[in-house]
C-alpha positions as CSV (number, residue, x, y, z in Angstrom):
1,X,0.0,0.0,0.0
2,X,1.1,3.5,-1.3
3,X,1.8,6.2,1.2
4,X,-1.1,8.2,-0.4
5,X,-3.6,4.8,0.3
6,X,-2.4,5.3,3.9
7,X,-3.3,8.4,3.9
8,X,-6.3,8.5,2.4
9,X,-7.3,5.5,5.1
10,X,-6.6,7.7,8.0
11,X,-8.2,10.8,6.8
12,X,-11.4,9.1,6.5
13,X,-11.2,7.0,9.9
14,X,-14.0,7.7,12.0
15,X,-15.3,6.4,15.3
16,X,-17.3,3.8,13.4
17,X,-14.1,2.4,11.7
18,X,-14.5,-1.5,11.5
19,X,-17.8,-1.6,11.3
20,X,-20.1,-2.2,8.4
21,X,-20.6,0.7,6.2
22,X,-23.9,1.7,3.9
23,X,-23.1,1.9,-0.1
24,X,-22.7,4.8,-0.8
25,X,-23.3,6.7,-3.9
26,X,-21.2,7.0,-6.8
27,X,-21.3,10.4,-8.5
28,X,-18.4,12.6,-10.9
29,X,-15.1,13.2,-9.4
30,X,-14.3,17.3,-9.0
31,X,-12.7,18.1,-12.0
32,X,-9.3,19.9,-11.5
33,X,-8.5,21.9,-14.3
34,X,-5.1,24.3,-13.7
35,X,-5.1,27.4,-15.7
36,X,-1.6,28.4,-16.8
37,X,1.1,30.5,-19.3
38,X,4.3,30.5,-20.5
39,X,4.5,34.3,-20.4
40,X,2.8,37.0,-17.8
41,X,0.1,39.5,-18.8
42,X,-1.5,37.1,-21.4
43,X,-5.0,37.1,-19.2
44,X,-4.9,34.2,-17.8
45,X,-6.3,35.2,-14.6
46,X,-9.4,36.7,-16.4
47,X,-10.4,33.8,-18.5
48,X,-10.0,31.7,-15.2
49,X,-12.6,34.2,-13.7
50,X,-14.8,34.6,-16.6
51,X,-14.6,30.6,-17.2
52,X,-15.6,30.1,-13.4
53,X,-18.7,32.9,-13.7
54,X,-20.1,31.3,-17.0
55,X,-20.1,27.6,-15.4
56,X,-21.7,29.2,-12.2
57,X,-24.3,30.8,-14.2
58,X,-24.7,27.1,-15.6
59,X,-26.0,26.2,-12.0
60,X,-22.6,24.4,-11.9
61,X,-20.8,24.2,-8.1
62,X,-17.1,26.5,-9.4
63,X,-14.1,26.8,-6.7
64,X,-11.0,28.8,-7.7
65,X,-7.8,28.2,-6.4
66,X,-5.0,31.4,-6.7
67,X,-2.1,29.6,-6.9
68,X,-0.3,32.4,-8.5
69,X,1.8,32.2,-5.3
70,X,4.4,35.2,-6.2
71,X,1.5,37.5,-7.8
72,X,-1.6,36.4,-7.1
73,X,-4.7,38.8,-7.8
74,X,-7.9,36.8,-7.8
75,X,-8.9,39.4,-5.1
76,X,-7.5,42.1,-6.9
77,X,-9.6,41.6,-9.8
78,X,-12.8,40.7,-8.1
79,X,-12.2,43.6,-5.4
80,X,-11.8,41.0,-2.2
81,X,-9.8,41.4,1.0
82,X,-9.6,37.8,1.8
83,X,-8.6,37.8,5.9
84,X,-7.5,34.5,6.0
85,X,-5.8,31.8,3.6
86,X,-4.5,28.1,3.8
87,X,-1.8,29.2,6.1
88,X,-4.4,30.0,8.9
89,X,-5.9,26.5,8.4
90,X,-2.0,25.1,8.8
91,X,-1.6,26.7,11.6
92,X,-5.3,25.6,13.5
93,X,-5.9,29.5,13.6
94,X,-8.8,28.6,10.9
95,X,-11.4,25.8,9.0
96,X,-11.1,25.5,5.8
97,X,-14.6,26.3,5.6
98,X,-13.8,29.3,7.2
99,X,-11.2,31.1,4.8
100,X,-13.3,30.2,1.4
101,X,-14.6,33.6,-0.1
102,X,-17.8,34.3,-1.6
103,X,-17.2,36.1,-4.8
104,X,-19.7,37.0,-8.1
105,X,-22.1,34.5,-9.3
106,X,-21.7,32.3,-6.1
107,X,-18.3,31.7,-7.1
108,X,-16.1,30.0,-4.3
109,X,-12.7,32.2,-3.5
110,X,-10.0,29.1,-1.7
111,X,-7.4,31.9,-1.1
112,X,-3.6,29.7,-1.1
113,X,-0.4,32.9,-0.1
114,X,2.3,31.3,0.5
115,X,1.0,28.1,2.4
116,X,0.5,25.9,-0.5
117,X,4.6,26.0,-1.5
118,X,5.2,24.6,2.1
119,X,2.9,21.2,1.5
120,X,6.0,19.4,0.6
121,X,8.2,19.8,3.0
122,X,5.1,18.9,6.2
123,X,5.3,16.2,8.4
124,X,3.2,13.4,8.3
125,X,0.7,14.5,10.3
126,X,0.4,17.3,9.1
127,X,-0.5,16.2,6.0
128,X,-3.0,14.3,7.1
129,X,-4.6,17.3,9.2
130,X,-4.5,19.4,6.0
131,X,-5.6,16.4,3.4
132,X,-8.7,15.9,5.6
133,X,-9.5,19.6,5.9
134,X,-9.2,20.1,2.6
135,X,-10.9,16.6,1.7
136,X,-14.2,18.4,3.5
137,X,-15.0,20.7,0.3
138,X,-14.5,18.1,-2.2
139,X,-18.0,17.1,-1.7
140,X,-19.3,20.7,-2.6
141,X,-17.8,21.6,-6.2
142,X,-18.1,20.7,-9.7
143,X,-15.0,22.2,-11.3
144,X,-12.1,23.3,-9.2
145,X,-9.8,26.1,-11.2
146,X,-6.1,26.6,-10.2
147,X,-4.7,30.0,-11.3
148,X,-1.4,29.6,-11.6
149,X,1.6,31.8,-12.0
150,X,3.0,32.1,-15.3
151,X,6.4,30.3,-16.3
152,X,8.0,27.5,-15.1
153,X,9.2,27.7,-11.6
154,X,8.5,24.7,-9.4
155,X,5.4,25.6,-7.9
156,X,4.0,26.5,-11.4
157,X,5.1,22.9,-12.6
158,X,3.7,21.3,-9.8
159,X,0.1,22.5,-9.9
160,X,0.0,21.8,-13.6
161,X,1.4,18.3,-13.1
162,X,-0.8,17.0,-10.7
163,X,-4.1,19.0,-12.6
164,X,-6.4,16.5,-14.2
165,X,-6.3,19.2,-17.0
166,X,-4.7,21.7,-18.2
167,X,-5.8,24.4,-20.1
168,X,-2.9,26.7,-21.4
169,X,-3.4,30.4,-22.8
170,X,-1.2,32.2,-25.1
171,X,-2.0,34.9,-27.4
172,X,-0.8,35.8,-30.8
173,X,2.6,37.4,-29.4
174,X,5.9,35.7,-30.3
175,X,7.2,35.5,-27.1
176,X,4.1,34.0,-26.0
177,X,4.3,31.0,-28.1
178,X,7.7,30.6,-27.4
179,X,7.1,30.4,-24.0
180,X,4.0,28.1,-23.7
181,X,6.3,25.9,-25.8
182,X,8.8,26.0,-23.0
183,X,5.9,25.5,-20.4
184,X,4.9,21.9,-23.0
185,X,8.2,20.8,-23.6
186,X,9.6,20.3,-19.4
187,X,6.1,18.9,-18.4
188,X,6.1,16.9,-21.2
189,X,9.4,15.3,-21.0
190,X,10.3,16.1,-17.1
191,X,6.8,14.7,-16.2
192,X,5.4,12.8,-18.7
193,X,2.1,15.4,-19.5
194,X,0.7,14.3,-22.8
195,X,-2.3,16.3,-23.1
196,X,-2.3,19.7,-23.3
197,X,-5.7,22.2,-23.9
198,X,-5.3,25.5,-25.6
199,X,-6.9,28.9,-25.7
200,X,-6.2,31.6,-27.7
201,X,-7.0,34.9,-25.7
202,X,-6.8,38.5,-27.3
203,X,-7.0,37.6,-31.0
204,X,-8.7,40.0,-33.8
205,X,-10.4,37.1,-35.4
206,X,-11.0,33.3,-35.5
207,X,-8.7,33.1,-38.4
208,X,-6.0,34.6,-36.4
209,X,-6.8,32.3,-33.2
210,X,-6.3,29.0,-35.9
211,X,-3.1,30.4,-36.7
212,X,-1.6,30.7,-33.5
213,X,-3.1,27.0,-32.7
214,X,-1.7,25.8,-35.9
215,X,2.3,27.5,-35.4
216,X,2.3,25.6,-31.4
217,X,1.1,22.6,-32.7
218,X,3.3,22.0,-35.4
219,X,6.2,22.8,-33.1
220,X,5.0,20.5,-30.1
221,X,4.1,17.9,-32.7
222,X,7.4,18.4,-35.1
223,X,9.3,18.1,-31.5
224,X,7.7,16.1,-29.1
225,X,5.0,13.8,-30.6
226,X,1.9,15.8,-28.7
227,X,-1.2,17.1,-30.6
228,X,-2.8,20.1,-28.8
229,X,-6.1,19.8,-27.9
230,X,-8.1,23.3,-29.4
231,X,-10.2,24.2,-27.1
232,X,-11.6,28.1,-28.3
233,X,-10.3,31.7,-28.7
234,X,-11.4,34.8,-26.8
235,X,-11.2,38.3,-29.0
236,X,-9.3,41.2,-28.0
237,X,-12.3,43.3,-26.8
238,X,-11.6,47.0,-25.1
239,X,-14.7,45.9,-22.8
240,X,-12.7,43.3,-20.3
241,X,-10.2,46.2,-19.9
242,X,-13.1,48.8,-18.6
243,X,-14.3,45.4,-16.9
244,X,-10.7,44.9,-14.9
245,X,-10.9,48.7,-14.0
246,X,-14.4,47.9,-12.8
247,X,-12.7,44.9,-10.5
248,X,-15.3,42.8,-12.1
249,X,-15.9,39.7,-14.1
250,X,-16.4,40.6,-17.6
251,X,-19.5,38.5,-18.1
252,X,-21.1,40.4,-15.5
253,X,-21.1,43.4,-16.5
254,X,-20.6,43.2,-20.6
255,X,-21.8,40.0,-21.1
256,X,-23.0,40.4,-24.4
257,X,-19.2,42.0,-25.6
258,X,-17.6,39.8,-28.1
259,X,-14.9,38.4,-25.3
260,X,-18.0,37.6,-23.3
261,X,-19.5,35.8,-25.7
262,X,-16.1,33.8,-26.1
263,X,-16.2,33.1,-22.2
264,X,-19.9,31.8,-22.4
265,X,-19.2,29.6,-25.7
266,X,-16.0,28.1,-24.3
267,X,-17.8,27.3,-20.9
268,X,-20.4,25.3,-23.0
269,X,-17.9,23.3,-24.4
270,X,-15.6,22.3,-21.1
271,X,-19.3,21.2,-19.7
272,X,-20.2,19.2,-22.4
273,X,-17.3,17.7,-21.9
274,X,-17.4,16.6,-18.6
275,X,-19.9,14.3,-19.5
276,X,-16.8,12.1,-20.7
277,X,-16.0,12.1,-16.9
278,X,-15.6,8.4,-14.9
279,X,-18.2,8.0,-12.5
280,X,-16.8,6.9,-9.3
281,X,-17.3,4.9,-6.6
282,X,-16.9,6.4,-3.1
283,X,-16.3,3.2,-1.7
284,X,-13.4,2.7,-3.4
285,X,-10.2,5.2,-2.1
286,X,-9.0,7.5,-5.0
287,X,-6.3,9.3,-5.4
288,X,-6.7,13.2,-6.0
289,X,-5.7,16.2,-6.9
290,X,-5.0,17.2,-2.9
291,X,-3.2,13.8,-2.9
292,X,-0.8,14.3,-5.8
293,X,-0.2,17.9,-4.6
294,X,1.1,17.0,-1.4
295,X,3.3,13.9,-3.0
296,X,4.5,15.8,-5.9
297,X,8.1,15.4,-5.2
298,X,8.1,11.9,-3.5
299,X,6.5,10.8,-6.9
300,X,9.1,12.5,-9.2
């Protein structure tokens, strides 16, 4: 038995542990999709928040994750002063339940600072205090979004390693490309990531959003053997710029703007999608996104 088996097993001991337990249900596992770049300032942050509002306004359960650990601004952009983050719950100081923030459209806020980079380096037990407080809002999402930084530092690898998906931007800049190439090429052959969704963001028209999907994957395919998986484009649209002065989503205030459209379309899609999901069975122990996150380093 794997470290992470043992771990699940005692996060989910109770005082009834040995004796007979009801079936329980099965139902879709949360689905961890990270959000990510090569290069900074390529919006990623506002698609993850404009992807997160569209699926809420699809009745769907959406948790955020900023895991932009050296710049995050989730809160900046949606005008939140979250008091607390994950540290506090490491520390006993708060519940997890406690430091999630209410944002637009019911929208779930789980604010990570700096406490998320420590996860590797915790003892034992405290990994299990943490893996059972965060196990307690499994049950209460559909999709869970990590916002990560953009690049390729360790952190930034890590998230998008142990994602279930991951949904890379880039826009029609050079050095954009070039650097959601780099971000393809180290998780694909450091960590063995072989599927890889894109988004164009901040293109003039669909013609030009093909083109940039068609330059990275005839690179990553000439190089490494991966196909990209196209997910949609977003246009350059002056509205999500009055919308970020605004400190609000840009399908809540311009929703029918062309960029809001985009959002809306594209969050169609990654539901549809999910239908394609494993249904699982909660008697039998998985291993998650929390789980990988925390084992990251022990598995590489």
């Amino acid at each position: 038995m794997d470290q992470a088996s043992t771990l699940r097993r005692l996060v989910n001991k109770d005082p009834n542990a040995g004796q007979a337990r009801p079936k329980q249900k099965k139902k879709r596992r949360v689905r961890v999709i990270s959000i990510t770049s090569g290069k900074g300032g390529v919006g990623k942050t506002n698609v993850t928040i404009n992807l997160a509002y569209a699926l809420s306004l699809l009745g769907r359960r959406v948790f955020i994750l900023d895991a932009d650990l050296g710049l995050a601004n989730i809160d900046v952009l949606l005008n939140i002063s979250p008091p607390f983050n994950i540290e506090h719950v490491l520390s006993g100081e708060k519940s997890i339940n406690e430091i999630i923030v209410e944002g637009p459209a019911n929208i779930k806020i789980l604010p990570a600072s700096s406490g998320l980079s420590e996860l590797a380096e915790l003892d034992r037990d405290e990994q299990v205090k943490l893996f059972r407080k965060l196990g307690e809002i499994d049950q209460t999402m559909d999709y869970l979004f990590v916002d990560t930084g953009a690049g390729i530092a360790s952190n930034v690898l890590r998230f998008n390693a142990t994602a279930d998906e991951i949904m890379l931007i880039a826009t029609p800049e050079p050095t954009s490309m070039t650097d959601a190439y780099s971000v393809i090429k180290i998780l694909a052959t450091k960590y063995h990531v072989r599927k890889f969704n894109l988004i164009t963001n901040a293109v003039e028209s669909q013609k030009e959003a093909l083109a940039v999907y068609d330059r990275l994957n005839k690179v990553v395919y000439d190089f490494l053997q991966i196909k990209l998986n196209y997910t949609g484009f977003v246009y350059k649209d002056p509205m999500l710029t009055k919308a970020v002065r605004m400190q609000k989503p840009l399908l809540e205030v311009y929703p029918k703007s062309p960029a809001g459209k985009c959002f809306s379309v594209l969050a169609r899609k990654l539901d549809q999608n999910a239908g394609m999901l494993p249904i699982l069975d909660l008697d039998e122990p998985q291993t998650g996104f929390w789980d990988r996150l925390m084992h990251w380093k022990r598995k590489r």
